[in-house]
N, C-alpha and C positions, 0 to 999 in steps of 0.2 A: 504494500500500500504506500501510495506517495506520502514525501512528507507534508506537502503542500496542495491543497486545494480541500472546495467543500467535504470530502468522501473522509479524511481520516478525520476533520475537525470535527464532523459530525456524528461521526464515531465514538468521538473521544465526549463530549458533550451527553450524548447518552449513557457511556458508562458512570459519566460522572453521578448524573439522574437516579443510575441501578443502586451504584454504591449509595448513594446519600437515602432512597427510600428506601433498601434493606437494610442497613444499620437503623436505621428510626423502627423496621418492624421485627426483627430478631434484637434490640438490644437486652428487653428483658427477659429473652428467654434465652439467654446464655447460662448453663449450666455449668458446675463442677467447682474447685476450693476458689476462693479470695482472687488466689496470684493467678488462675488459671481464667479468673473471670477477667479481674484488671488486663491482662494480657492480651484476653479477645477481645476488648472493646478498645484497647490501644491500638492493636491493627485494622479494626473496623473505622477507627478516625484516621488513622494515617492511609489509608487504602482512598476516601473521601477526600482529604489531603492533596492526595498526589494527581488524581483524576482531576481534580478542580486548576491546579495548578498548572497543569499539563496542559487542559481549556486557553488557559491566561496567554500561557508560551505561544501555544500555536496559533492564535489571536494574534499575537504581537510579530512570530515570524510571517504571517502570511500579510500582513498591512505590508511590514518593511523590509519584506525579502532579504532576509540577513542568512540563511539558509536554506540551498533550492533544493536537497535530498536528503536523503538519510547519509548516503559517501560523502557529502559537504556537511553536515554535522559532525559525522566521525574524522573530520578532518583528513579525508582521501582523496581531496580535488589533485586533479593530475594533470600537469601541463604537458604531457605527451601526445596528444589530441590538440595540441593548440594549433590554429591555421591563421593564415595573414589576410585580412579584408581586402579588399581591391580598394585602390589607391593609385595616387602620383608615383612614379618611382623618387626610388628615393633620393664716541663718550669715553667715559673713561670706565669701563669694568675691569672685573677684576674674575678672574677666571678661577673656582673652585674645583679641589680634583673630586667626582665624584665616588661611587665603589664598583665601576667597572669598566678596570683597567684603564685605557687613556681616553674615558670619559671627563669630559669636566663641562660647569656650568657656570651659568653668571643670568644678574636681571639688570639692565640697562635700561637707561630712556635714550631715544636718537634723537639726535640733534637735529635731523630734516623733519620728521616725522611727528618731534614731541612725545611717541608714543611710548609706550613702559614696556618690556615683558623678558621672560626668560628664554633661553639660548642655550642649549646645551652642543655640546664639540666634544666628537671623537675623532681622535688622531692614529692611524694607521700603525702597524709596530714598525714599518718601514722610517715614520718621522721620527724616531727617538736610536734609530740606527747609525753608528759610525759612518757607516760607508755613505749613507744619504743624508751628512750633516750640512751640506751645502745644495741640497735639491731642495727644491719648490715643490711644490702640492697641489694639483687640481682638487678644486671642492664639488660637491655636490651639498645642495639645500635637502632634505630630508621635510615633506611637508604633513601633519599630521588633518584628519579627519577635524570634521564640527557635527557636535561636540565631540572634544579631545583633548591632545595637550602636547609638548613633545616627548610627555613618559611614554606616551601611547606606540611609540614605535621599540620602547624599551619592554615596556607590561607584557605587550601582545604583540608585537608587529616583527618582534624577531632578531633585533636589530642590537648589538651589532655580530651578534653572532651567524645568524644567516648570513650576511654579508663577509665576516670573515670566514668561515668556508668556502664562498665563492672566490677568495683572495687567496687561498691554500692551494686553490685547483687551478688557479693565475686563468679565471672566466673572466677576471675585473683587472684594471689598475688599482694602485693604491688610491683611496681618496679622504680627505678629509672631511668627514661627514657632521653637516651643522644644521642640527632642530630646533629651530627659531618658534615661537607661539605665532600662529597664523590670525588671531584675534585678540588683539590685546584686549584687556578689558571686557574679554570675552563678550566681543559684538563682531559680528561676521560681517562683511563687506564682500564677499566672494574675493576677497585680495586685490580689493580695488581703490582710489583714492577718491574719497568724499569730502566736501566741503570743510568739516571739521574731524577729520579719521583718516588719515591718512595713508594707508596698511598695505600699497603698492610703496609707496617710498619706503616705509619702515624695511619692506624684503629685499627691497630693487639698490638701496640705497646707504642705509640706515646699518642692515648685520653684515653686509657685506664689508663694510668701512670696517669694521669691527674687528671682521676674522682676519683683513687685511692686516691690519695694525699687530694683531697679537700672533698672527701663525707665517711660516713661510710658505706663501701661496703663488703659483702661477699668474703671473698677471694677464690682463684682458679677460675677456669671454670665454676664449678656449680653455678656461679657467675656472670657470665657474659653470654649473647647470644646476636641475632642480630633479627630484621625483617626489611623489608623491600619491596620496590615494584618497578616493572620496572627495570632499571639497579639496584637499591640498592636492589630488590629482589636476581637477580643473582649475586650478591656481600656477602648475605646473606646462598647464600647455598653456595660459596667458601671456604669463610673465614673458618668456623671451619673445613673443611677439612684441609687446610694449617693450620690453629693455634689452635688445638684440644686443647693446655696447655691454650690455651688465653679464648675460647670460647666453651662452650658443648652440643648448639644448634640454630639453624639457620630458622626463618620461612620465606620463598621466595614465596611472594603474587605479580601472574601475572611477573614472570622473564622476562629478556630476554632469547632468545634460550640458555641452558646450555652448548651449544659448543661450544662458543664464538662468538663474534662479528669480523669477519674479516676487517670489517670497523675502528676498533678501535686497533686493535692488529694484525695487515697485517702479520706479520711473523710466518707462519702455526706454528714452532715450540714453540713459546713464547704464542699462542693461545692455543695450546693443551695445554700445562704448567700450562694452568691456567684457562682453562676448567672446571667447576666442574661434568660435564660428564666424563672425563678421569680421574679426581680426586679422584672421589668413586669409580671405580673400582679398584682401588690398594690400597684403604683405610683401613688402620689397627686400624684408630680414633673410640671410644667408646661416638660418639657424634651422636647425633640425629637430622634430618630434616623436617621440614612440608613444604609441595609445592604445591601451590593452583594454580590455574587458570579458564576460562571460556569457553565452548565448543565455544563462538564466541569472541573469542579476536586472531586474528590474528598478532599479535607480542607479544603474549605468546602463541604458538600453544602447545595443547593437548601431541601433535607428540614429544613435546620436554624434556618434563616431562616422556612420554612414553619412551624412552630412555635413560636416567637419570635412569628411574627405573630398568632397563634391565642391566646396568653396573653396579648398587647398590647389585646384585642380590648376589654374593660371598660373599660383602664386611662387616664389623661388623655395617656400619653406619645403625641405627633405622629410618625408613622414613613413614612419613604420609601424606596423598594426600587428596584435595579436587576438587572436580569438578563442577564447578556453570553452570549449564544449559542455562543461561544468562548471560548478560555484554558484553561491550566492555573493552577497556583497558582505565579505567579514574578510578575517588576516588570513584563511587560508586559502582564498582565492590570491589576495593581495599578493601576499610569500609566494604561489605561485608565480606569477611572472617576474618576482624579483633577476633571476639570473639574466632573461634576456632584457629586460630592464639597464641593466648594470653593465652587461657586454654593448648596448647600444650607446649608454654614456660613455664609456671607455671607448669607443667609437670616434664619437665626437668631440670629446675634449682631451685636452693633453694627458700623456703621463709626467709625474714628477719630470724635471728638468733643472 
């Protein structure tokens, strides 16, 4: 039985019904000592319990499609079925060490942006290495989901360990990986600049000053890119469109729809503005994108990549697409495409130098 749709929810809903009116009509005719009664009427409530619970869950996976089967529950999405969509060819802080390894953090305000938030930086074992005491560091921005944070790639998203593995098996460069808060003050702008919030300069402008200052970084673009998933995916394929000098590629694992979120940016004209659909089609940027998703994640539809591609089609932007035949919208579709993720950055921007 599927995970999702009317047929198990309604399933589930009735037993909820059985359990709750057979505990109410055998309660008092449980026989035998004390412990033997208390006993069966603990499992008779936790049996109600669990059914009712189960109702809530599946309610809630089937609104926000956060898992599309029972294999994407158990955490068995498999990117070996994944295929390529048709497309174009292609201040002053102060750095804390964290507890893992050459993690560290800091909370700044930027001086373009005004805005506050934390920043965490992990540095590669390559930059604490004799031999590479005089190399620079391509970075990559790491952008976390809304609601989220940048523990979120720490908690659940894998990070940095999935990624060091991919650097064992040398599928990546070294990079210096830097999780910036995508909402300060925890108000979402889709990473755009509003009149008073300014949250495109705070990424484009603001942490990149930052990592400059405190790490040995590759200078320019070829220097810097972004990944990301969920809202920080579709912040991931904006940004180097708007900041091509800042940024020279972008990997957007599971977006939001690339047209905008009218939820978040109500003024159709300030949403197209910062669309990255209407973005790449007037795009003269010599910067490159990868954009993943999964034929069953319904808040990153297929449909929306598909049209993304369709505006890209003039434009100079290089775009590579992955299609995972599986997944909902959670970390283990995300982790999924991490590797070709990471081989496309390493792709596009430098290695150490």
């Amino acid at each position: 039985m599927a995970l999702t749709g009317t047929t198990f929810f309604f399933v589930l809903v009735v037993a909820t019904v059985i359990a709750m009116i057979g505990t109410v009509a055998v309660w008092s005719m449980v026989r035998g000592p004390r412990p033997v009664r208390w006993l069966t009427h603990g499992v008779m409530i936790a049996v109600c319990q669990l059914t009712a619970i189960s109702v809530v869950a599946t309610w809630i996976n089937n609104s926000y499609g956060l898992y599309a089967s029972w294999d994407d529950l158990l955490g068995r999405t498999d990117a070996a079925n994944a295929e390529a969509m048709p497309g174009p060819p292609p201040s002053r802080a102060q750095f804390n060490h964290g507890t893992r390894g050459g993690m560290l953090d800091t909370y700044f305000r930027g001086g373009r942006s005004t805005l506050s938030g934390q920043v965490l930086v992990w540095t590669p074992p390559q930059y604490d290495d004799p031999a590479y005491r005089k190399k620079k560091f391509p970075v990559v921005f790491l952008l976390h989901g809304v609601p989220g944070s940048p523990q979120s790639w720490l908690e659940r998203g894998g990070i940095p360990g999935d990624y060091e593995d991919l650097l064992k098996q040398r599928k990546t460069n070294p990079f210096i990986l830097v999780m910036p808060v995508i909402d300060p003050g925890s108000v979402d702008t889709d990473c755009s600049d509003l009149p008073h919030r300014k949250v495109a300069t705070w990424l484009a402008y603001d942490v990149p000053d930052l990592v400059r200052q405190k790490f040995r970084t590759v200078p320019g673009p070829r220097g810097m890119g972004l990944m990301g998933f969920s809202t920080g995916g579709y912040c991931a394929a904006k940004l180097p469109l708007q900041y091509p000098k800042v940024f020279a590629a972008g990997a957007a694992i599971d977006p939001d729809p690339l047209t905008g979120d009218p939820s978040v940016l109500r003024d159709p004209a300030v949403r197209r503005a910062n669309a990255p659909t209407e973005l790449v089609a007037r795009s003269k940027a010599p910067v490159s994108l990868f954009l993943a998703t999964s034929r069953q994640d319904r808040l990153s539809p297929p449909s929306s990549i598909e049209k993304f591609l369709t505006a890209a089609g003039p434009s100079t932007v290089q775009v590579r697409t992955q299609l995972l035949s599986s997944g909902g919208h959670n970390f283990h579709t995300f982790a999924a495409s991490y590797p070709m993720a990471f081989h496309w950055l390493s792709t596009w921007l430098s290695g150490p130098r």
